[in-house]
N, C-alpha and C positions, 0 to 999 in steps of 0.2 A: 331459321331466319335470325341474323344476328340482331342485339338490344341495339336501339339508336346511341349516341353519344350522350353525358348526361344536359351536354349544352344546350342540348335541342328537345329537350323534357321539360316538364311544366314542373313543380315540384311535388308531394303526394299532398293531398288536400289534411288536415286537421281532422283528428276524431273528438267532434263536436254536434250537436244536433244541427247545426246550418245544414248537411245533405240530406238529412230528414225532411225540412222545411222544403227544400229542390225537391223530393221525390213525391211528395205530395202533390206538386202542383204541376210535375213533367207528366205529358201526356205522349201518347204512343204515336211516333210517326216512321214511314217508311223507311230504313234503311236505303242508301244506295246500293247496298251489296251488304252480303254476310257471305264471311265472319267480319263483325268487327274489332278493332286492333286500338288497346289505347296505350302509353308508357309514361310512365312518372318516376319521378327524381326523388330517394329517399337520401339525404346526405349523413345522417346516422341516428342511431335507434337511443331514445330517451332513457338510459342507466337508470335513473329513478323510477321511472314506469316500471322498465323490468323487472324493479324488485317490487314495488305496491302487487305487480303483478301474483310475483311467485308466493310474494306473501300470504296473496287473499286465497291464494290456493294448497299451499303448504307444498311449493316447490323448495328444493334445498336452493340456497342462496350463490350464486356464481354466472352459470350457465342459463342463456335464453332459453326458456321453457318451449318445447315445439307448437305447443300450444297458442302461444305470445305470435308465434310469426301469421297464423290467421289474421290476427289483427292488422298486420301492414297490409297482407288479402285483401280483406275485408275493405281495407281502406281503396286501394286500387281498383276492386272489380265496381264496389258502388261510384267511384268515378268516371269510370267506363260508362257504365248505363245512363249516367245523367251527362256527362258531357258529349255522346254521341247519340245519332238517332236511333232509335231502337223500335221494333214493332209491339210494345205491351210495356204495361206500365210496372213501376217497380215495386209499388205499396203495394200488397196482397201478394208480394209471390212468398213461396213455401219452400222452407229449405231440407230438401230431400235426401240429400248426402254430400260428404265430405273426403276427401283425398289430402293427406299433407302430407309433404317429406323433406327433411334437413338434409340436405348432400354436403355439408361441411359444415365446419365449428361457426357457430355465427358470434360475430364481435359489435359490440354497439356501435365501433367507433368506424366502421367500413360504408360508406355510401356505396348503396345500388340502384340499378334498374329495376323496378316493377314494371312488366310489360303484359297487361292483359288480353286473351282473344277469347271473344262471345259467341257463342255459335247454338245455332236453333237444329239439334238434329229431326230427324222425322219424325212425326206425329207414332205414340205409340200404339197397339192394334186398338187398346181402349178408345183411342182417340185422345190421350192424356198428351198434353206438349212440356216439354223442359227446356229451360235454356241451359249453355253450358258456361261456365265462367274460368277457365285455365288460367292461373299467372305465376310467371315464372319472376324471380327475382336473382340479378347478374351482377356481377361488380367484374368489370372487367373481360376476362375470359372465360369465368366459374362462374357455376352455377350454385345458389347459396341454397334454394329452396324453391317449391313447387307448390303450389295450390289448387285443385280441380275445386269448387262449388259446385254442384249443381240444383236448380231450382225446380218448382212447376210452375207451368204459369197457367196453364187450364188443366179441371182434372176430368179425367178417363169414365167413359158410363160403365157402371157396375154389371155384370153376368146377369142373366137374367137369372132367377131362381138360386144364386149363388147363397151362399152361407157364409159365414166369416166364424170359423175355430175356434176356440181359446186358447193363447198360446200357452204351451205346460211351461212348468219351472224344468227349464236347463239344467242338465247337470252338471255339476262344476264347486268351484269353494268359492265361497261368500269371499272378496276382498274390504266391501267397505257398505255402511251406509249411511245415509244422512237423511236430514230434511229439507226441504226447498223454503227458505225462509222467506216471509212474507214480503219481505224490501230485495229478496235475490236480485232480480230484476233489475233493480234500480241502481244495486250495489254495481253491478255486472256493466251496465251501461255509466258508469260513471268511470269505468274500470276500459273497457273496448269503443266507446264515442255508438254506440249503434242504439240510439234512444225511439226503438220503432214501439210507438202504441202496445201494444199487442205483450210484451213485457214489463210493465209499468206499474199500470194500477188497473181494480177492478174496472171502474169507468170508462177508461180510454182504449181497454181489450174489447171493452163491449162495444167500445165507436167503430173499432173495427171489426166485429163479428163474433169476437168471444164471447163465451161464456165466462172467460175468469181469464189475469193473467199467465203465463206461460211462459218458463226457462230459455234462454235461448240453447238450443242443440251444443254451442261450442264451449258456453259455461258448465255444462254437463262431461264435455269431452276433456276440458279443461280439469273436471274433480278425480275423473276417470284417471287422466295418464299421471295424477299427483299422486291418486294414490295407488298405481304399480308403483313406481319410482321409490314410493315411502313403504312399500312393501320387498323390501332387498332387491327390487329387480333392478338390473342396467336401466341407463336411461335413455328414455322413448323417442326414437328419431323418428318413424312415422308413423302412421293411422290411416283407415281406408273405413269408415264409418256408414250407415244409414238411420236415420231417422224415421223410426217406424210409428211411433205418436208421439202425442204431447206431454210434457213432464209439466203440471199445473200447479203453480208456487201456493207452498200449502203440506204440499205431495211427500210420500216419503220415496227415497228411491233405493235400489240393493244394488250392485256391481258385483259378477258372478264372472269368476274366469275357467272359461267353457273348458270340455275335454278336447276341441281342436288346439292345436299350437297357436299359442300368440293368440285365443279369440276371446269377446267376452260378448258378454250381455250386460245392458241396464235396464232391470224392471221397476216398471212402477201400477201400484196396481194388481199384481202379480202378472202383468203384462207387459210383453218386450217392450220397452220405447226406444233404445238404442241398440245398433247390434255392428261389431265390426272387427278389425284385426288392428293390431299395433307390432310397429319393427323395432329391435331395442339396438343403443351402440353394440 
């Protein structure tokens, strides 16, 4: 399906807590149909952002970080959800994994298409539901980059008598590690506009069900592909990720790059909480 023109798009919303305030008080209502389809007018990407960006990550200074393009994502799929009808609400859902990929050099100064499609595949055998959030971003007749999200929005009943493993330490060499500083959160959201509770403070994770605040997954993904890049590798044109727990700010975390090609792990805990692949230029 070809991107509408940019005249007939609305422009992309601000990464600011206003969709916060919207997603708190949209409530779920029927779709006419699914999938739903939204598109937004990005006219060019903020040079200074992209550097506070690469900064806070220690990306080398020039090049949009692939990382960075989540963010314009980010911004379109949650516009999607709140400016269309949708069956389930958008505060509590749980972001399960990530798909990102650069198809060419991205320039601040090129206006594109963000054009999202939402879609509810079938309930899985657990009975677990996810949505899907694809957005493709166009200038033109190219294709600049791609975004799959996907969430849960209800989870799946547990085996009966099932057991849950411990996952061993991966074999592979240590790349990096750090700690999850007590303001990450806050740094992060002041940094991506995505000011959900739940990453904040003790208090406000707890309004929402936590026990403690919590990393967002893409700030993780974000320390990940900075530091291949800063470890002599080419630089990372995409990633195909899952979120396997929660990195709880506080936490320390290790980044191990596995005996597959191109795979890694991020524990914390000594337990998987990220596990994925990245594609390099």
């Amino acid at each position: 399906m070809n991107s509408p023109s940019s005249s007939s798009c609305p422009a992309l919303p601000r990464a600011n807590a206003w969709p916060l305030l919207r997603a708190l008080f949209k409530r779920p209502a029927r779709p006419s149909a699914l999938p739903v389809q939204a598109s937004y007018r990005l006219d060019r990407i903020d040079a200074d952002h992209v550097r506070r960006y690469s900064d806070a990550f220690g990306f080398p200074p020039g090049p949009v970080p692939l990382t960075y393009l989540y963010l314009l994502a980010q911004r379109a799929q949650l516009a999607t959800m709140l400016d269309r009808a949708i069956p389930f609400r958008v505060v509590g859902l749980i972001h399960v994994s990530n798909d990102l990929a650069m198809q060419c050099e991205v320039r601040t100064d090129t206006p594109m298409i963000l054009m999202t499609t939402l879609s509810i595949p079938q309930p899985r055998v657990n009975g677990a539901v996810e949505c899907v959030l694809e957005t493709v971003a166009t200038t033109e007749a190219q294709t600049i980059f791609t975004c799959t999200s996907r969430y849960l929005i209800k989870r799946g009943q547990r085996a009966k008598h099932a057991t849950v493993s411990p996952s061993g330490a991966p074999v592979g060499d240590v790349v990096a590690k750090w700690v999850v500083a007590a303001d990450a959160g806050r740094r992060y959201a002041a940094l991506s506009g995505d000011w959900n509770p739940i990453h904040l403070w003790p208090w406000s994770a707890r309004l929402m069900g936590m026990r403690a605040p919590i990393i967002h997954g893409m700030e993780t993904m974000a320390r990940v592909c900075a530091a291949f890049e800063q470890s002599a590798n080419p630089r990372v044109t995409s990633l195909a990720c899952r979120f396997k727990r929660a990195v709880p700010v506080g936490a320390s975390a290790t980044l191990v790059a596995c005996e597959a090609p191109d795979s890694f792990v991020v524990l914390c805990s000594e337990r998987v909480a990220v596990e994925g692949t990245l594609g390099y230029a």
